[in-house]
Each structure stands twice: as C-alpha cells, then as structure tokens.
N, C-alpha and C positions, 0 to 999 in steps of 0.2 A: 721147716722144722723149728718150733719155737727154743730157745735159749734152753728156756726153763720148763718142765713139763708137769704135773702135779704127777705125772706117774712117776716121778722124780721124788716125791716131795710129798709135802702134807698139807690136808688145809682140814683144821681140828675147828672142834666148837670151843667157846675160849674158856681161858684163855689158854692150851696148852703151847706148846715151843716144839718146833722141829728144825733141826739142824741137819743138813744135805752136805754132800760135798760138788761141788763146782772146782777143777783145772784145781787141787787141792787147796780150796779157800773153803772156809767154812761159811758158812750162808745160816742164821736163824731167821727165821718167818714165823712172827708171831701175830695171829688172827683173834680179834676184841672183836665184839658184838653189840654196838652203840644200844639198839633195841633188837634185843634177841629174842623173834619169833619165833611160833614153831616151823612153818613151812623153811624160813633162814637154818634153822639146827637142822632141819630133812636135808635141806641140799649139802650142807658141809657135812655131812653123815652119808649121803647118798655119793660124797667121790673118796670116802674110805670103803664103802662096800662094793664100790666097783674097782677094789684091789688098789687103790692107791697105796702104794707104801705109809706104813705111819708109824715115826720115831719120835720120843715123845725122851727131852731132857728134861732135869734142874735148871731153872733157870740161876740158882746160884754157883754153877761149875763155867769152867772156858773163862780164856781173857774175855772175850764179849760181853760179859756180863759188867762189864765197866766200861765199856766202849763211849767213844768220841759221839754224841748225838748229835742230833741238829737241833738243838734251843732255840735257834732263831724264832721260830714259830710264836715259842711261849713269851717274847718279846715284843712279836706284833699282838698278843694279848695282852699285854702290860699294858701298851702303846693304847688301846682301843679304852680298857680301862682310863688312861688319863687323856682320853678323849685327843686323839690322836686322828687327825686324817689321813686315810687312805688315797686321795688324792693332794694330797700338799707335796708340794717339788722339794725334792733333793739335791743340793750337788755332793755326787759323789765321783769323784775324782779317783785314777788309778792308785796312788797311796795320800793319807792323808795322817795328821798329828793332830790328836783329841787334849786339848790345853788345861780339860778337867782334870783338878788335883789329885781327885775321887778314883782317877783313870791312870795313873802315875806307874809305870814300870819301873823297878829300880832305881825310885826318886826321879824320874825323868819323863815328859810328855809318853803317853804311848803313841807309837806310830804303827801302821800295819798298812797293807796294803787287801787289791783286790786279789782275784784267781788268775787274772791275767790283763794285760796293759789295755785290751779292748774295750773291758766290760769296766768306763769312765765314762761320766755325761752329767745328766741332767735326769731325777728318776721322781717318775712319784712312789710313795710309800709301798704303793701297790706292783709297780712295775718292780722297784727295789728286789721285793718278796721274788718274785716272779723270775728272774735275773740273780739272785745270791748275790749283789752287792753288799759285800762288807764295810766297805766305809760309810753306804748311809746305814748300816746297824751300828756301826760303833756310834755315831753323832747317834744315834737313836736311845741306846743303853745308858750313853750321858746324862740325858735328858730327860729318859724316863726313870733312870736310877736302877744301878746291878739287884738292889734288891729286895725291888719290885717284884724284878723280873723272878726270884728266887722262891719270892711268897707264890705269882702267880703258878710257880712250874710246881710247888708242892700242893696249892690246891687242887689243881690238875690232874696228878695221880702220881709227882716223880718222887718217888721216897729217899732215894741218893741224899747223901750229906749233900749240899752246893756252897760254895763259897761265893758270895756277893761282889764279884772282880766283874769290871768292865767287859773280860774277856768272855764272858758266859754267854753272851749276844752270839759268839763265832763260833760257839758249842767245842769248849772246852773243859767241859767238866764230863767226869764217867756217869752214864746212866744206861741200864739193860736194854734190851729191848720189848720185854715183857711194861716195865714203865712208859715206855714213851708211846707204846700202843692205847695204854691206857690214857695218856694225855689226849691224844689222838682222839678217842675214842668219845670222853666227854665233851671233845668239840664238835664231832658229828652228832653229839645228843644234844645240843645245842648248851653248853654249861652245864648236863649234869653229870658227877662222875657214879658211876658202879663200879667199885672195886673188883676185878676179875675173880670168878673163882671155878673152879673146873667142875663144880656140881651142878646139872642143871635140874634133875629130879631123881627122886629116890624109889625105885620099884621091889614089890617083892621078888621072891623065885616065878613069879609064874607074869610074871610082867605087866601085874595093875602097879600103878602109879600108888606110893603114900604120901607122899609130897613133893611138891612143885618147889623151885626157888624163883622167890618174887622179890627180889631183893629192891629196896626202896633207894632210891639214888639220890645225890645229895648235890642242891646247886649252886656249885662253886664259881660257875661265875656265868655273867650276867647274860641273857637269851641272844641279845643285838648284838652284844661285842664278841658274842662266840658266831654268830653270824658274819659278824665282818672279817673275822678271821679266816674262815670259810670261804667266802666271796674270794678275798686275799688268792688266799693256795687254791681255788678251782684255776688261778690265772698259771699257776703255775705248770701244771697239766697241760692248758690249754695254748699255752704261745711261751712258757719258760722253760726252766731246765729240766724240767719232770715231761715233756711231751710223749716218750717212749712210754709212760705209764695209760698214756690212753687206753680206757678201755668201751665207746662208744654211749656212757652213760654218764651221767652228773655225776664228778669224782674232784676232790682234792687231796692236795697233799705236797712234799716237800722235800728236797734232795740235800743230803749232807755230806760231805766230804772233808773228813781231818788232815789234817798239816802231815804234810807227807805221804798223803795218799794212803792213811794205815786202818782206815774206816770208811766204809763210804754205806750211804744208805738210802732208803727210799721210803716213808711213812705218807697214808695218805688214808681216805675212807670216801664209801657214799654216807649216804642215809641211814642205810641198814649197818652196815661193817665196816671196822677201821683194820688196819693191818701194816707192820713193820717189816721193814727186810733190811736187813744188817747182815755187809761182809766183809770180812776180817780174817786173818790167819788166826787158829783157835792155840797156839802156842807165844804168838810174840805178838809186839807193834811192828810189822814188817810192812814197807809200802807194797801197794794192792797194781804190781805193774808187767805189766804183759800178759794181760790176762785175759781170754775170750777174743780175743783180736781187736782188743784194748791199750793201748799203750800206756797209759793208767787210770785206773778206777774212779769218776766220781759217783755220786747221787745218782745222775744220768742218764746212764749207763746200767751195769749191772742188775743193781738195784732194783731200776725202776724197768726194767724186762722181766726180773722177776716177780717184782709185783704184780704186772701187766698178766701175767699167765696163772698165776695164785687166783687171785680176785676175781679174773674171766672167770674160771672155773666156780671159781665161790656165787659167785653174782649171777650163772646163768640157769636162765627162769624164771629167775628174779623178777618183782616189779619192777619198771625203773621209775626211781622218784625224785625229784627234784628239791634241790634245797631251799630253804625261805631264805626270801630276798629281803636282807637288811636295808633297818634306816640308817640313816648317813647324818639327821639332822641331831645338830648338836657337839659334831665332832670336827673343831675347827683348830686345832693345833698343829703346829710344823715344824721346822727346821727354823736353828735359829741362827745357822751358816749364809752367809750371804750366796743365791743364786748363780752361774755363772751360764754361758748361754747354749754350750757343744750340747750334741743330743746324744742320748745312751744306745751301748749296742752291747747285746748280751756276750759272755764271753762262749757259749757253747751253743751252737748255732742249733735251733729249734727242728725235732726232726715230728713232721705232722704227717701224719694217718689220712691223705683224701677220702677213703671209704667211710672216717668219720666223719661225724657232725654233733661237734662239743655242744651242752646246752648255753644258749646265751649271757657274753657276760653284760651287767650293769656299770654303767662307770659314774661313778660320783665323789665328790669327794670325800687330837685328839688331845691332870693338871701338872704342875707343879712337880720338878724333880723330887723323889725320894735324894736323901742322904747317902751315896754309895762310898763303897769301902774300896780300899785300892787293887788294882790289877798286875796278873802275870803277862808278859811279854807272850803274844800268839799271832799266828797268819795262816791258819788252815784257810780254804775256801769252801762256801757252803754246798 
C-alpha cells in the first residue's frame, strides 16, 4: 500500500495546487508541465475522471506559501553559468568557516555545519548535489556570489523578494511551491520558462475549441548549463538523497529540508512534467517529527514517496524519454579550498528500487565571483 495514493490527492494540469492531509501535516503538490502536450493534459485529466479527489487552493493562503525551499539547485545553476565543474573535488568537511566578508554573520566569519557528522569527505560538485552537502554550497555561494544566485532564481520563475545572503545556497529564504515548480519546470525545458497559468484552451457550450493556449516561452537560461543541472539532480534520484523518488524512467530532482525539520520537500521532473511536494504544518513552523514512522522529516522521505506516487500516476502511458546529454567542455572551475584526502559518505543512506533500472549516468567533469551582500546565521540541511 503506497504512502501516498492519488486517490488521496490530485494530480491537476498546471499549474493548479492541491493540498491533502497526511498524519495532520499539510502536503501541497504542485504539478508544471515543462511541454504540455495533449496526450500529457489526457492523462492528468484521465486520474481526475477516474474519481480522484480534486482540491484545488490559492496558492497565496497557508504558512506554505513562504516556506523554506531548496535553492540549492538554483545555485548549481549560477555555478554552471560561471562555468563551474561538475566534477571538480570538494572538501567538504562536517562543519566548516567561510572567511568571505561578503558571508559575515553578525560581523563574524559564518560557520555552519552539515545534516550530520558522516556526510564529510571529499565531494565532487556533482556527488555534493547528490548527497546535500552543505559546506561545499556554502564554499560554492562564496564563489559564485549570493547574487548570482538571486538573479539566476528570479529568471527561473522565483517571484519571492530574496535577499542576496550567503545563506540562500542552504535555502533559506520563503518561496511557494507553485514557484519553485516553475523553476523546476524551466529546467526540464532545458532553459525556457512558461509562466504557469491554469488555462489551457477556451471551448464553447458545446465543446469546439476557440482557442488554444500557446504561450511562447522565454530562454532564460542557457540549453547546456540547464543540461548540466539536470545530469546533476538525475544523480540525485539515482544514488542520493531523493532515491525513494524512483520512478523507473529518466527523472531528476532535489530534497530540501529546513532547520529544524519545519519543511521538508521533494521537487524534481522528467521531460514531459516537473512537480513539487512541500510538507509543512499549515498553522506554524513546527518541526515535521514522528511522522509516518519517521522520526523526523527530510526531502527523503515524505516527500519524495509522495512524489514517487503523484508522477507514477502522472507519467503512466507515458513515453519515456530521455534527457540530452550535456557538454562538459569549457567548464573548468573549482574550489579554491585546498583538497584534503578522506572519502564522502552520504548522511542518509540511499534506499534503491532492484526492479529498477535508472537510465545511465555520464560522468565528466565552471567566472569570476559576483559582489555578495552579507549573510544571516543558518544550518538547515538540504
């Protein structure tokens, strides 16, 4: 009996919001449509007419709606814009002190640590992603400058005010989850964004079509480095902390978890469909603990079982298609920490599906800081 069931739940053409309850946690699941065909709108139409429940909020009501995201992502995009390697070594160490001024807590070095003492070693960029190491994001955010990352999250599709703090790498600024589907969304389109809107054609009374919506989409950023980002988060699914998101087809995506367990989430997409799941109590920041026979909530977890059962459902019939294999040349930038020689081990030990068979990863191996603005004191883990 899966966690999550869509006879539970919703899975809408986009981008609408449906909010379930779970062990009284509120749960939104919000479903974007990277290229929304018509056979894609038949099947997410075809598991409301086969009686699925369908609740259908504002996305501007509930705490949620500012919740803790996972920005990380929009970071390894920054990152790839200033030609950043996805295989250049990290040391990321269980807590670490960023000596940038730009990174300054209360006039004082920021220091933070990981999600837990195991998840220290030696990472490349890409395993980093894959694993939610924090300390090589924060050397990362340094480097590539808070706000970068700030420009790259609002071309993306994040409308949220953000503030350009170091701390915005560990995803500590509020953004919905109707946004961050959309970020999501222009990455499975390989850089372009469609702004969501819940029209997709206009019929009369008697059900001919007058007009279609073709809405023309805008490329915000560049085909390879939203390729790489993608390569990135399919590892994440595939051997990281999103494994429970397997769903036996070409899938990426990304696990968040805020400081104190008071958000935890799962964002990822194929080809065809991107899709968020964000849980949270809808009254407070209250940690997310003993929950599902959980002791408490990350990305993980929850989340990404609910994604796992949304997307099955969404996805089956589906072609399955495979994502373009990015290039790699050109992208020669690293860490500028010195090396040290221990090997990384994730801190949430990888739970894999035998009956699948992930599609293949590639492994290969990104200028100049931005000017960042100083930082709030944070240690969520992703």
């Amino acid at each position: 009996m899966p966690l999550f069931s869509p006879d539970d739940a919703v899975a809408l053409v986009e981008p609408e919001v449906a909010v379930v309850s779970v062990a009284a946690v509120s749960v939104a699941v919000v479903l974007v449509s990277a290229v929304m065909t018509e056979d894609l709108a038949a099947t997410l139409l075809r598991l409301r007419d086969r009686g699925h429940h369908v609740a259908v909020v504002k996305t501007s009501t509930g705490i949620w709606d500012r919740a803790l995201a996972p920005i990380p992502v929009i970071s390894v995009a920054a990152a790839m814009e200033a030609r950043y390697s996805l295989s250049s070594k990290w040391n990321g160490p269980a807590t670490i002190t960023i000596p940038d001024e730009a990174c300054y807590t209360d006039g004082k070095p920021w220091t933070l640590s990981n999600a837990s003492d195991e998840e220290s070693g030696v990472f490349t960029l890409r395993d980093a992603t894959a694993h939610s190491v924090n300390t090589v994001y924060a050397q990362l955010v340094s480097l590539v400058g808070p706000a970068a990352v700030v420009d790259v999250a609002h071309r993306l599709g994040i409308t949220s005010d953000l503030q350009p703090y170091c701390s915005i790498t560990l995803g500590t600024e509020g953004v919905n989850p109707l946004e961050m589907t959309t970020a999501y969304a222009t990455l499975a389109a390989r850089g372009v964004r469609h702004d969501a809107s819940p029209v997709l054609a206009v019929e009369d009374v008697a059900g001919n079509q007058l007009q279609s919506l073709e809405p023309r989409g805008q490329q915000v950023l560049a085909q390879n480095d939203a390729d790489l980002v993608t390569y990135a988060l399919q590892s994440v699914i595939t051997t990281g902390t999103g494994t429970r998101a397997q769903i036996g087809r070409p899938a990426a995506g990304k696990t968040g978890t805020a400081q104190d367990y008071v958000d935890a989430w799962f964002c990822g997409y194929t080809p065809q469909l991107a899709a968020c799941v964000w849980v949270g109590y809808p009254d407070a920041e209250r940690p997310l603990q003993n929950i599902g026979g959980f002791s408490a909530l990350y990305g993980g977890t929850i989340p990404a079982l609910i994604w796992h059962d949304v997307m099955s459902a969404a996805m089956d019939g589906q072609t399955v298609e495979n994502f373009v294999t990015p290039s790699f040349d050109g992208y020669t930038l690293g860490a500028d920490l010195p090396v040290p020689t221990p090997s990384a081990t994730p801190s949430e030990p990888p739970f894999v599906d035998p009956s699948l068979t992930p599609s293949p990863i590639v492994t290969t191996p990104p200028p100049t800081p931005t000017t960042p603005i100083p930082s709030p004191s944070v240690g969520p883990g992703l």
